[in-house]
Backbone bond lengths (Angstrom), bond angles and torsions (degrees), N, CA, C in turn:
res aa  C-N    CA-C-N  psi(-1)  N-CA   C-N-CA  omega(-1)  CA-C   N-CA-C  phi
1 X - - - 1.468 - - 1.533 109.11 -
2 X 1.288 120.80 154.55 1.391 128.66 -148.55 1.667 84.99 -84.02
3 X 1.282 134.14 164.86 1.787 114.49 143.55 1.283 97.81 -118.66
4 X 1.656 107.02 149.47 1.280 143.37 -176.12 1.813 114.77 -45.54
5 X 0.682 112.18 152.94 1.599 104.81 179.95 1.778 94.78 -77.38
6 X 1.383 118.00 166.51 1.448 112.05 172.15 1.808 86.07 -97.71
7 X 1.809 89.70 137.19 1.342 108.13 175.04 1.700 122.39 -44.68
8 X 1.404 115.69 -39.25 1.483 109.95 177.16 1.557 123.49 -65.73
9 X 1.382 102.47 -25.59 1.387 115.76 170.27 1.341 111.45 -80.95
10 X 1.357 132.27 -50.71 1.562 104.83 149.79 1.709 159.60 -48.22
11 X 1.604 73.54 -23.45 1.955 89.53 157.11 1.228 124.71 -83.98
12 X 1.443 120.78 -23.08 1.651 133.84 161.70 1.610 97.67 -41.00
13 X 1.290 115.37 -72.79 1.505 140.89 -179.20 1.380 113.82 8.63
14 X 1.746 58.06 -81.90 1.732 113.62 -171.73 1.760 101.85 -45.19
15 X 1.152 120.56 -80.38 1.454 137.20 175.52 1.394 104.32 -10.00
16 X 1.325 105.83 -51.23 1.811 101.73 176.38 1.422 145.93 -32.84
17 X 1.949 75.37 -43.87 1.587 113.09 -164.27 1.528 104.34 -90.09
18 X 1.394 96.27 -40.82 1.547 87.92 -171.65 1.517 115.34 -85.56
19 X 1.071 92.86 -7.63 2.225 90.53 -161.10 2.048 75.68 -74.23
20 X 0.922 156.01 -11.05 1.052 150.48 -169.26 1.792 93.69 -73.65
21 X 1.379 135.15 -50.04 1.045 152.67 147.56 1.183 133.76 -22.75
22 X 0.932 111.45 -48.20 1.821 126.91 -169.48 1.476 102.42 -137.26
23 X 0.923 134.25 29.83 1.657 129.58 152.45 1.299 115.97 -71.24
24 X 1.553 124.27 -171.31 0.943 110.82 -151.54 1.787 117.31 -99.93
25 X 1.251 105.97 111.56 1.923 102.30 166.39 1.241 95.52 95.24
26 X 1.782 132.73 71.41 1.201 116.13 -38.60 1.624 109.43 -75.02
27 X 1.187 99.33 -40.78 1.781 110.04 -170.49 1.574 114.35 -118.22
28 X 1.128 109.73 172.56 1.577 134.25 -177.80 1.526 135.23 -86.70
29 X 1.018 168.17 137.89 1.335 147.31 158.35 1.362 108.87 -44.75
30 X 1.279 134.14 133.10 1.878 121.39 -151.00 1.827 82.36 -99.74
31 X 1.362 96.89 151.44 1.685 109.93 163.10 1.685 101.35 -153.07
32 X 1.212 99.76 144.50 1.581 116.20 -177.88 1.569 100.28 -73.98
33 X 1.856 113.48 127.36 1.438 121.74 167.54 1.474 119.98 -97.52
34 X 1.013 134.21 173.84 1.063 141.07 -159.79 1.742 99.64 -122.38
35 X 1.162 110.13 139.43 1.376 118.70 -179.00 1.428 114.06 -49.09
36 X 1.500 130.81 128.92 1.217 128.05 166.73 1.424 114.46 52.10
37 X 1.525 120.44 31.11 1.829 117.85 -179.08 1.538 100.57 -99.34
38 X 1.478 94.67 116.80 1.603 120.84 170.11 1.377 99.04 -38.60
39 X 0.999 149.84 -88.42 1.573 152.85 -159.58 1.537 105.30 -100.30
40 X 0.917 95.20 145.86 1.438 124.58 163.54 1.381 145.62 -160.22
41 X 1.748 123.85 116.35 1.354 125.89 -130.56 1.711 85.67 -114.30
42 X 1.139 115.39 137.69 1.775 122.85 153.37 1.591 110.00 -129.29
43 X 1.107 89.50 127.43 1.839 94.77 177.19 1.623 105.15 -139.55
44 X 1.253 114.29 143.00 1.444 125.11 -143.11 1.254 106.52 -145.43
45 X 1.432 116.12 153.25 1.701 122.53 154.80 1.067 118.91 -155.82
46 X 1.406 137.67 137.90 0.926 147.86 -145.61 1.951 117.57 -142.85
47 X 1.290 116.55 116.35 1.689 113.65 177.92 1.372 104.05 -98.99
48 X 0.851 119.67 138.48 1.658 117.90 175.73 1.648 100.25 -130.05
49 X 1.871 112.51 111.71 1.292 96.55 -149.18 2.302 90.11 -94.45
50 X 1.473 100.14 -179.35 1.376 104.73 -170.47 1.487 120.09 -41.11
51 X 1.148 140.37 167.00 1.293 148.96 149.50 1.333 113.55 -161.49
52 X 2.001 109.03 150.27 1.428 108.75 -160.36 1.457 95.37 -97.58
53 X 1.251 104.37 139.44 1.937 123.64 164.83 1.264 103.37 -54.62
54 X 1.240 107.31 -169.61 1.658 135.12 118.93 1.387 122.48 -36.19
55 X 1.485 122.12 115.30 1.364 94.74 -178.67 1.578 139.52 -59.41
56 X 1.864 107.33 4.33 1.401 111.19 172.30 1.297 108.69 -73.21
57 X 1.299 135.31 -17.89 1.543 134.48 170.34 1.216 114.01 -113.37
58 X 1.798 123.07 136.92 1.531 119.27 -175.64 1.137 128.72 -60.29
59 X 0.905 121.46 178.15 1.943 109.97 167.69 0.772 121.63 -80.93
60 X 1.715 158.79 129.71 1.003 139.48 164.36 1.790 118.24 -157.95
61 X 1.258 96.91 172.81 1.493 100.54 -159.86 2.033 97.25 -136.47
62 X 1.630 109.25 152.20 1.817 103.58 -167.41 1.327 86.88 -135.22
63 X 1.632 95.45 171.69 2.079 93.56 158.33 1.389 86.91 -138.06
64 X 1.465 89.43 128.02 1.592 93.28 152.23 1.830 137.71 -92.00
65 X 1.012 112.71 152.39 1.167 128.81 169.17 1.937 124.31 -102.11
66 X 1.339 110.32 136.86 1.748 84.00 -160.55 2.371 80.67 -160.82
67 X 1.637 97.02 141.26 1.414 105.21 172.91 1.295 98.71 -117.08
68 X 1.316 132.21 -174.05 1.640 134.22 -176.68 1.652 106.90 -170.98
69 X 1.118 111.51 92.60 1.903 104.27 -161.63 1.584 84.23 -96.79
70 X 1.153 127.06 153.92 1.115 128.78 113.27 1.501 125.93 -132.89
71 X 1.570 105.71 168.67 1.571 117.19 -173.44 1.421 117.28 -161.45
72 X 1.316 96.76 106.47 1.441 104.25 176.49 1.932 95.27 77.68
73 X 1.545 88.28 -122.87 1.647 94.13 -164.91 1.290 93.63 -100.54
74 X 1.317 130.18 -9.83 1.505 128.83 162.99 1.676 130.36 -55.65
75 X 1.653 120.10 125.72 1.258 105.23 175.90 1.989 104.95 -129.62
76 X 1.398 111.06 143.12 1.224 128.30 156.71 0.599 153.58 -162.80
77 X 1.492 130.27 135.15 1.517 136.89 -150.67 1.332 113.99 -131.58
78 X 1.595 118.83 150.56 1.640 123.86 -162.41 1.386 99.06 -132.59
79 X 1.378 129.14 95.24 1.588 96.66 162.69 1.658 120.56 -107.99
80 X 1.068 132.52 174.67 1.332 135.15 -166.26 1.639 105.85 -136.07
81 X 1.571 132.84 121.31 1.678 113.73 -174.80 1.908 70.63 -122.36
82 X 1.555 96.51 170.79 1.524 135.78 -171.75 0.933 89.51 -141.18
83 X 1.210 110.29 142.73 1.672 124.56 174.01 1.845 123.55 -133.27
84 X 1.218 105.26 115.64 1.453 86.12 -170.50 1.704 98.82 -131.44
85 X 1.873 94.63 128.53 1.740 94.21 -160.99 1.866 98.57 -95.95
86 X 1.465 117.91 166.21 0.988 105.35 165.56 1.425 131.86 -71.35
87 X 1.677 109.64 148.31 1.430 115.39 -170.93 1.496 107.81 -52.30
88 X 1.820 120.60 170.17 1.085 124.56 -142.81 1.308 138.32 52.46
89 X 1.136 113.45 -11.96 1.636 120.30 -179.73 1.738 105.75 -48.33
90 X 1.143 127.11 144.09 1.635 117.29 157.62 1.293 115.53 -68.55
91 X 1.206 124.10 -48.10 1.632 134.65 -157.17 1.536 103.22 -167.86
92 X 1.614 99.17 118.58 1.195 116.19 -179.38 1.322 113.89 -74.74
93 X 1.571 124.09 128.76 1.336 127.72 173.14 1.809 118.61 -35.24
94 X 1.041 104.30 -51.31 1.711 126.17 167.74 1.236 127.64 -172.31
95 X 1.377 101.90 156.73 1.966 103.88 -169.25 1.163 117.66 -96.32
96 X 1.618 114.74 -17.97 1.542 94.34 -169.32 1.613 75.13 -155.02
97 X 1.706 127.41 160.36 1.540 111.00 140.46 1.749 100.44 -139.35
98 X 0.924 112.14 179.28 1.568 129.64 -160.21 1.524 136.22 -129.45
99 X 1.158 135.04 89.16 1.793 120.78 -157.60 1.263 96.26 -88.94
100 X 1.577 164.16 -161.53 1.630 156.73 54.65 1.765 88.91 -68.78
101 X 1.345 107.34 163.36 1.005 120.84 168.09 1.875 120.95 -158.26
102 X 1.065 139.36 56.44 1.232 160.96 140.47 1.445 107.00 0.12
103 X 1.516 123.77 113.26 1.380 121.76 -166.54 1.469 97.70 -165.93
104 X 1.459 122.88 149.38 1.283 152.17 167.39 1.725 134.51 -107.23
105 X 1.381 114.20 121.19 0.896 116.34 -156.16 1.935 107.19 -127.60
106 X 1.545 101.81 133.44 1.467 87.00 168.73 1.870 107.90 -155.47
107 X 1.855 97.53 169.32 1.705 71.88 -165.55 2.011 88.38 -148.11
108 X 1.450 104.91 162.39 1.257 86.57 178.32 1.755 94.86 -156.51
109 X 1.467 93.77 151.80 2.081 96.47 170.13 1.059 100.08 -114.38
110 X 1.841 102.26 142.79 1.099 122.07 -160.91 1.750 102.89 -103.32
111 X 1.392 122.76 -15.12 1.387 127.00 157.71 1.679 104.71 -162.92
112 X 1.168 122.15 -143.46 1.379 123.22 161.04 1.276 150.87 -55.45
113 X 1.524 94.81 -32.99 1.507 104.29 173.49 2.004 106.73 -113.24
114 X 0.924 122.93 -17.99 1.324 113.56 -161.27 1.843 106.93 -115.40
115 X 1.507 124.33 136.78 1.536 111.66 158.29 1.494 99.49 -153.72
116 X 1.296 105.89 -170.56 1.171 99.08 179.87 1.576 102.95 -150.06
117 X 1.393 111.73 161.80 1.835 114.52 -170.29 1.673 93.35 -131.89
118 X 1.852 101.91 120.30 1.393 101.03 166.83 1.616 119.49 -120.30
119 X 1.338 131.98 128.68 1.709 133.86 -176.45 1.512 108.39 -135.35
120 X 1.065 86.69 159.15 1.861 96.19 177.42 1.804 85.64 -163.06
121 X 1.451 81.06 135.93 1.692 107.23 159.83 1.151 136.56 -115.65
122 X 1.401 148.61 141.15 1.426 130.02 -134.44 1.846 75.09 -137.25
123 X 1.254 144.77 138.27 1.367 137.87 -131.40 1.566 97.54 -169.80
124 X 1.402 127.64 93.58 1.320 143.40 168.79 1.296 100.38 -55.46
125 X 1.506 139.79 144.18 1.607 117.72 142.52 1.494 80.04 -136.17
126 X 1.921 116.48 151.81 1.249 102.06 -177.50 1.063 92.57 -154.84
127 X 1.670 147.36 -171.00 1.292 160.54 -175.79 1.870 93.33 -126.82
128 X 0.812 107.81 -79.04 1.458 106.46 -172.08 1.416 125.37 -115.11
129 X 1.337 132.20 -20.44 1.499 134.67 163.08 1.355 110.24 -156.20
130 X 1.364 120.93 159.11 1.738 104.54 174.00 1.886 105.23 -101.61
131 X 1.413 75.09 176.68 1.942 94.45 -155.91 1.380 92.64 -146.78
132 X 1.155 123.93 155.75 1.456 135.08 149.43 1.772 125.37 -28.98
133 X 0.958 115.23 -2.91 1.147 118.36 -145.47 2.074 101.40 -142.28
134 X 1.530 92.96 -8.86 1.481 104.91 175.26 1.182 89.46 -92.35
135 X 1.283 163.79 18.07 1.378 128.35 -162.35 2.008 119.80 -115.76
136 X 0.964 140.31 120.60 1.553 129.42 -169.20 1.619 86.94 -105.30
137 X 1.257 116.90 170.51 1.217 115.32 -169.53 1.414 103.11 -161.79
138 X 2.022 123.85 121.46 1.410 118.29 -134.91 1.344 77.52 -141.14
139 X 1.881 134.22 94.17 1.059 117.67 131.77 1.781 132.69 -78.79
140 X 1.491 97.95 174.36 1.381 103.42 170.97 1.168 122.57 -168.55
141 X 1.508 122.58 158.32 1.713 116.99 -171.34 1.452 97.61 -174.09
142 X 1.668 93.14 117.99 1.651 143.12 -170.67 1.581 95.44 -103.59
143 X 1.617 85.01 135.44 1.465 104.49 161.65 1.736 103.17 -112.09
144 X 1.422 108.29 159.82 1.391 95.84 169.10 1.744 98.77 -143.31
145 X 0.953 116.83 176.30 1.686 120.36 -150.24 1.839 95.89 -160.49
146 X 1.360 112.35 118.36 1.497 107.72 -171.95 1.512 102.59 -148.81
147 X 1.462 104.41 78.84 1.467 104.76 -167.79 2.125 106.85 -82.87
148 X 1.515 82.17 -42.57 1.539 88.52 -169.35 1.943 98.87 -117.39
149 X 1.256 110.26 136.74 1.212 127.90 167.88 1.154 139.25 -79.45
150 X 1.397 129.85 103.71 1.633 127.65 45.57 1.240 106.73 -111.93
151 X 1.011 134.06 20.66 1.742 138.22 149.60 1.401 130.60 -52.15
152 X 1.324 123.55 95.68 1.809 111.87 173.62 1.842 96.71 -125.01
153 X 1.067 89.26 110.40 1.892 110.66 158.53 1.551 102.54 -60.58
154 X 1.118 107.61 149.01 1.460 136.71 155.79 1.255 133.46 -118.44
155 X 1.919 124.96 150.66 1.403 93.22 166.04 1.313 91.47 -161.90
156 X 1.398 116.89 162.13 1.896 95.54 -167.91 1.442 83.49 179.46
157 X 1.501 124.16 -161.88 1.027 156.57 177.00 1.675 122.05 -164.60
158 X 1.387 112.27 152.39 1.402 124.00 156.42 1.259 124.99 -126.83
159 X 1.715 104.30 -162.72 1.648 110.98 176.23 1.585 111.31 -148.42
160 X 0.776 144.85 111.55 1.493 131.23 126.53 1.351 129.50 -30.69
161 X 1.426 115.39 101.75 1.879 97.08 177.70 1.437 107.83 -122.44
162 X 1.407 127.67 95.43 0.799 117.11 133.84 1.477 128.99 -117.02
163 X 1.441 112.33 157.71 2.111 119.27 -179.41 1.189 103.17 -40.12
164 X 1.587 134.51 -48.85 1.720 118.60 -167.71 1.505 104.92 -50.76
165 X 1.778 129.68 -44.77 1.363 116.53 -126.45 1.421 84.84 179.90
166 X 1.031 131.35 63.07 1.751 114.78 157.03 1.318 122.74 -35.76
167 X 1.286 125.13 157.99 1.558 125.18 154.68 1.415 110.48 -125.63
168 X 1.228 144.33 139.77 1.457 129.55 152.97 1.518 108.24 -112.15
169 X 1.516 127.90 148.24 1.454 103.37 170.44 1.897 98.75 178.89
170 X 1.077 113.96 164.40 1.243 127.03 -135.68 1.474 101.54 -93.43
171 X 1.084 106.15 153.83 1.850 117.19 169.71 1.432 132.26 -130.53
172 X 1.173 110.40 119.77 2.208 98.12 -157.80 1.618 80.88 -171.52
173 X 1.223 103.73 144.41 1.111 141.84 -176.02 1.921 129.59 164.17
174 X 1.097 113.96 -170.03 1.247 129.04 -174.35 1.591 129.86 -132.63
175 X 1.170 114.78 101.60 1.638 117.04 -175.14 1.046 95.91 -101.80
176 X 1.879 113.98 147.51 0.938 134.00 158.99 1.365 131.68 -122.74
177 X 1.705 129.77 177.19 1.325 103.90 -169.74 1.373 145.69 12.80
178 X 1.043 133.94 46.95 1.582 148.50 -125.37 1.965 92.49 -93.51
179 X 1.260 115.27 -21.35 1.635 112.66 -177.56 1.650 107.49 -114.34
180 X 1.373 110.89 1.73 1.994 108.78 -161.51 1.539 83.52 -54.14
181 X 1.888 88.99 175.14 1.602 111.21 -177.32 1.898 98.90 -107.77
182 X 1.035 112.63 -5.10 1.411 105.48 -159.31 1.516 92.62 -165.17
183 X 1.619 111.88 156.66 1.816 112.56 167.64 1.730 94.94 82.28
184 X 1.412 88.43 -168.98 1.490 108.51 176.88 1.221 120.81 -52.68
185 X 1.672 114.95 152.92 1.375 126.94 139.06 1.310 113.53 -165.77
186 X 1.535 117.30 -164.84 1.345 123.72 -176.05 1.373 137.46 132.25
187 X 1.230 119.60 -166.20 1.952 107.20 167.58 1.047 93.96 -153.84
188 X 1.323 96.10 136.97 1.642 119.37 168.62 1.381 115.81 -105.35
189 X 1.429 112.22 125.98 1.517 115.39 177.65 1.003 135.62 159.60
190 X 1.440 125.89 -151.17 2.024 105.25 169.78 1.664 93.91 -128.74
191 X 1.339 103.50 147.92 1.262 140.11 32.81 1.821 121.83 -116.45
192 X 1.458 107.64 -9.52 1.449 131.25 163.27 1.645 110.35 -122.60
193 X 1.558 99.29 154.03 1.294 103.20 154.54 1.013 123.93 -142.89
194 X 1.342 141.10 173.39 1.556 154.82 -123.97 1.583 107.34 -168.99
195 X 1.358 121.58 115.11 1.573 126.53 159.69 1.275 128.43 -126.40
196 X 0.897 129.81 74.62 1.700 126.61 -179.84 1.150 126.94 -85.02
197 X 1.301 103.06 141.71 2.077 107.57 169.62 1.497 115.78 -148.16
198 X 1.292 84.64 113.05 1.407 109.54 -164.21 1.540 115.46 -81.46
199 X 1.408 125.34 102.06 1.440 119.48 -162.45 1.204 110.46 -87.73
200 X 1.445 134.64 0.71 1.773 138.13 169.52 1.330 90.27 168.88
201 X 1.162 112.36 177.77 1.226 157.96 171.26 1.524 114.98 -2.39
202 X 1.334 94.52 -66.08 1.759 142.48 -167.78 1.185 103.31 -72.12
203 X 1.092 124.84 -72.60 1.656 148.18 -129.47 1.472 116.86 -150.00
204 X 1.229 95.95 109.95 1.843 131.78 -170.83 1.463 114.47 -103.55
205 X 1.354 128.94 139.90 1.419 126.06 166.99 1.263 98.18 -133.61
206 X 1.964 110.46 133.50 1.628 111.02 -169.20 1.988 84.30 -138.49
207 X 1.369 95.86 146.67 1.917 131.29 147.90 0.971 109.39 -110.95
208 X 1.499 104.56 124.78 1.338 115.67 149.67 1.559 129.56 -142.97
209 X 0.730 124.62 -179.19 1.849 128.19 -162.94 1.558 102.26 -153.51
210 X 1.730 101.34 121.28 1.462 106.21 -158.30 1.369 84.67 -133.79
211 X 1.992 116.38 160.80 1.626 115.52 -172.02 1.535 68.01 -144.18
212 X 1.186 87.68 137.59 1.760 109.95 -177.45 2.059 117.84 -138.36
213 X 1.599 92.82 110.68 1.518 90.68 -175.40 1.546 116.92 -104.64
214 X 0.841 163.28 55.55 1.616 149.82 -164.17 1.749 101.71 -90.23
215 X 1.271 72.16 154.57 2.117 104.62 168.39 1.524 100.25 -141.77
216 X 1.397 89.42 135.51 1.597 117.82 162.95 1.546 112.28 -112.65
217 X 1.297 108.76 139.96 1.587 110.54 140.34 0.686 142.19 -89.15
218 X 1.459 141.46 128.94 1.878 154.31 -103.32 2.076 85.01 -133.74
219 X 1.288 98.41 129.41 1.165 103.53 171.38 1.590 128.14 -41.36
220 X 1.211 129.88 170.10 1.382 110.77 157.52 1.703 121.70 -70.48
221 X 0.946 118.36 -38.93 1.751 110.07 -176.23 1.430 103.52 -93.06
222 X 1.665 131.09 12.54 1.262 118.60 169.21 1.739 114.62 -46.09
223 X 1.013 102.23 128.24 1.416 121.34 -172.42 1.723 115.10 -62.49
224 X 1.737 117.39 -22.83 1.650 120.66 -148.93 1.629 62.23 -121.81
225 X 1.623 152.98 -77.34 1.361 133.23 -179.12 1.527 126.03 -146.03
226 X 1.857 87.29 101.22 1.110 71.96 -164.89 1.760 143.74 -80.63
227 X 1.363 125.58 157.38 1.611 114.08 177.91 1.770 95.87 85.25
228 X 1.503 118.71 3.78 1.286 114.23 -170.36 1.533 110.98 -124.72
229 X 1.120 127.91 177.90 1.534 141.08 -161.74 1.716 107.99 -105.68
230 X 1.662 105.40 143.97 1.568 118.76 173.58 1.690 89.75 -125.07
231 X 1.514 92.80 140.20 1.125 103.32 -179.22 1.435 99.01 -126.20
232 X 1.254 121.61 144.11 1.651 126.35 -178.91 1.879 110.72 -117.02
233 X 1.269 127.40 156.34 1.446 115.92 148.88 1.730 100.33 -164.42
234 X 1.517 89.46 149.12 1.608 96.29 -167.53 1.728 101.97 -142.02
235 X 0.911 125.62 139.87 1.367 125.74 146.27 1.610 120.75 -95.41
236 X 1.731 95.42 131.78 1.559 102.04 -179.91 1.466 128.61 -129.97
237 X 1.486 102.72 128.59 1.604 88.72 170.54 0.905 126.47 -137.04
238 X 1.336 107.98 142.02 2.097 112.99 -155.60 1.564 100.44 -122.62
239 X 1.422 87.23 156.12 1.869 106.61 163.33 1.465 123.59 -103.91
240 X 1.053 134.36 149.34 1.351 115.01 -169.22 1.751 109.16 -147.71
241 X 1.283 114.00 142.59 1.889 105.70 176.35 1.640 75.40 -104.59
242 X 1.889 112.89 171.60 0.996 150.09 176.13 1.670 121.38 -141.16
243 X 1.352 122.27 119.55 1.094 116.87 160.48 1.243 145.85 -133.61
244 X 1.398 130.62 118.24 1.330 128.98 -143.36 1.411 114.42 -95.91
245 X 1.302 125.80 67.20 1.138 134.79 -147.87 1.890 105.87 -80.59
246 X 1.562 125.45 -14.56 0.890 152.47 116.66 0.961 169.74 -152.50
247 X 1.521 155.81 -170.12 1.150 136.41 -154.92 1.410 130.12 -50.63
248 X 1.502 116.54 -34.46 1.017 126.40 149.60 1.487 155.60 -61.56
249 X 1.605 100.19 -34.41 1.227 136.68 -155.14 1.273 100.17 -108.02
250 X 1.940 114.53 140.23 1.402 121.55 148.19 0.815 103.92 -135.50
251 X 1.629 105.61 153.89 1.410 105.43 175.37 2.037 97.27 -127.24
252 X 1.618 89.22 131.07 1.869 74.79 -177.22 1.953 95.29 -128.89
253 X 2.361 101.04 153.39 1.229 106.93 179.64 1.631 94.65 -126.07
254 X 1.211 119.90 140.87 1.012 134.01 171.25 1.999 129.79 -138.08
255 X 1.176 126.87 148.01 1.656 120.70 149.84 1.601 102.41 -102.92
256 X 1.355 92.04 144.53 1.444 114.41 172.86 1.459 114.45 -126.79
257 X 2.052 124.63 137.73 1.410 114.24 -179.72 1.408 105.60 -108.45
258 X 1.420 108.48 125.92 1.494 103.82 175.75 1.617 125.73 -76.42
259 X 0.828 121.30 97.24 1.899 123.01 -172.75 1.362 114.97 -81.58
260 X 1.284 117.19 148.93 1.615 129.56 163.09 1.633 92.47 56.48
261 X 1.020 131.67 75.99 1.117 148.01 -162.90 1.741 105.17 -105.31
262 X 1.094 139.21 103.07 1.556 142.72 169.39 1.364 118.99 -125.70
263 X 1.606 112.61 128.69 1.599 110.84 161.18 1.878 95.98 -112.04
264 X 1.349 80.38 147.07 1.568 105.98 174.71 1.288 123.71 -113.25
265 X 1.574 147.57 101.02 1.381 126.49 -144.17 2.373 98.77 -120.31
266 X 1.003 96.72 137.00 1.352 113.27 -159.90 1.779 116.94 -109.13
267 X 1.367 110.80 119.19 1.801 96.50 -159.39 2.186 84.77 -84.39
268 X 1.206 112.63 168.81 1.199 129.80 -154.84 2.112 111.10 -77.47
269 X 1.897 85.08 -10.99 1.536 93.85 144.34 1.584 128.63 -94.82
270 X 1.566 115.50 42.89 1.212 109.20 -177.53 1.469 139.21 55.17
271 X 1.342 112.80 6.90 1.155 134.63 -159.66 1.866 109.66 -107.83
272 X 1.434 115.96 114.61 1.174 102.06 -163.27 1.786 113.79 -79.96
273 X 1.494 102.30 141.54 1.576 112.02 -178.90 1.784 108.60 -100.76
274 X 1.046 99.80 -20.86 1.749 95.59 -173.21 1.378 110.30 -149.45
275 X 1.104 120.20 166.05 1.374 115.10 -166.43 1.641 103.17 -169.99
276 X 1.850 120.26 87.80 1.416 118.36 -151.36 1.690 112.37 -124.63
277 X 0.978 103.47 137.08 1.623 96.06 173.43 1.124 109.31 -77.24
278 X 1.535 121.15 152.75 1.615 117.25 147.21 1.289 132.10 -123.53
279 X 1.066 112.52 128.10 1.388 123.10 -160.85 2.459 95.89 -42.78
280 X 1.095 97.54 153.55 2.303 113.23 173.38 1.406 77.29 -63.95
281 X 1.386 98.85 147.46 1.667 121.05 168.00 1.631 90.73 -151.44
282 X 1.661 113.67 170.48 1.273 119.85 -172.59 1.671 113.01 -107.48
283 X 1.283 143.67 165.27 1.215 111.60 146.59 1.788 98.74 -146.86
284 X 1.577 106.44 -165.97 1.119 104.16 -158.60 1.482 96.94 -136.74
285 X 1.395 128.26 115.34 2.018 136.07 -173.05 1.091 102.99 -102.10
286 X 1.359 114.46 148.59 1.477 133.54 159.50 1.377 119.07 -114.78
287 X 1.085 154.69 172.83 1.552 136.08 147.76 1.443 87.94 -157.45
288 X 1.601 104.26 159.67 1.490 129.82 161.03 1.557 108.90 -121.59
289 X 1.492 109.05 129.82 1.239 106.46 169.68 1.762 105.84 -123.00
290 X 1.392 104.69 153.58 1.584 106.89 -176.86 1.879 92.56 -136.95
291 X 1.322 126.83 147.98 1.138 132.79 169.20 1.635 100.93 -138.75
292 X 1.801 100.50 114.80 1.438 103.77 159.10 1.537 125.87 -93.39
């Protein structure tokens, strides 16, 4: 008879799969973790090529730049956007904006089948310095349920809090095989999802579908509002190769399409001034991951 994995080692797994899920604003670019690894490095880049607005907003296209440490019960993340509007513009809405986001995470089983994972991230996004008033704030708390093997359910909820625009909204799904060497894996569910198939060793092929919310605060002399808030949200779904060149190391390439694409722009009484579609545009990710 086979024996069971021990449940804590399947929630290790698990963690991999899901933090792809519940990261921060709402989710993450997903990368597979390694059981119980003290550190863990993601470093990323990202082109996001042009697409046309509304003509009340220019066209434009950024790249981001983005790190993702975690350690232990420690979490942090850096991202960096570039912004480049189309020529003729008079005055660009903004040139660059910026998240850190600093967050804590911890998780525990309560016997064999049952544990639970709780995090919150405290999430700067800013135009030019942070203030009181930059801050969104993303708890959350997962149950997970692992009666039969390699199956662990989830189910939980979060929040978005910031004053422009709260969000609250739910998290449940199903990971499976979350550590195999080969074949399936992944999570199915909301608010991201995750599919991988791992053809050896080396070489991985992953889907996934990511819902992405951020707010920044807009400088004071921002020109489109100033002393006031941009709010973004996109749904995305990317393809991705993987290669595990070693034990430690991945290196992953992917395109991703951004859908239903809206900025919302906010005067510094919270009060919304604009409210814009943006046309799907494509882009193109890289990431490096290292686990010591």
């Amino acid at each position: 008879m086979k024996q069971r994995k021990p449940f804590q080692s399947a929630v290790l797994s698990a963690l991999g799969v899901l933090s792809f899920a519940v990261g921060p604003a709402v989710g993450v670019a997903g990368s597979d973790k390694t059981n119980g690894s003290p550190v863990d490095i993601d470093v990323s880049f990202e082109q996001i090529f042009r697409a046309e607005p509304d003509p009340a907003l220019p066209a434009f296209s950024y790249r981001e730049y983005g790190v993702d440490l975690e350690w232990h019960v420690v979490l942090l993340g850096f991202e960096h956007r570039e912004y480049s509007w189309r020529a003729g513009v008079k005055t660009d809405p903004w040139g660059s904006l910026t998240r850190l986001s600093p967050g804590l995470q911890y998780y525990r089983t309560f016997n064999d089948t049952w544990g639970v994972w709780a995090l919150c991230y405290a999430m700067a996004g800013f135009e030019d310095d942070i203030t009181s008033r930059s801050w969104t704030y993303n708890p959350q708390l997962i149950g997970l349920y692992a009666r039969t093997e390699p199956l662990i359910f989830y189910l939980g909820a979060g929040a978005l809090y910031h004053p422009v625009d709260p969000v609250y909204y739910p998290i449940l799904g199903l990971a499976w095989n979350p550590d195999t060497e080969t074949g399936w894996s992944g999570s199915l569910g909301f608010p991201d999802t995750i599919i991988r198939y791992r053809f050896s060793a080396r070489w991985a092929l992953k889907a996934d579908f990511h819902w992405e919310i951020r707010t920044y605060r807009l400088a004071d002399d921002n020109p489109a509002a100033p002393g006031g808030y941009m709010r973004s949200e996109d749904l995305i779904p990317g393809l991705h190769a993987a290669f595990y060149p070693a034990g430690n190391l991945t290196l992953t390439a992917g395109a991703r399409r951004h859908l239903h694409r809206s900025l919302q722009l906010y005067d510094g009484d919270e009060r919304k001034l604009e409210d814009t579609d943006v046309d799907s545009a494509w882009s193109m990710m890289i990431t490096a991951r290292y686990v010591f």
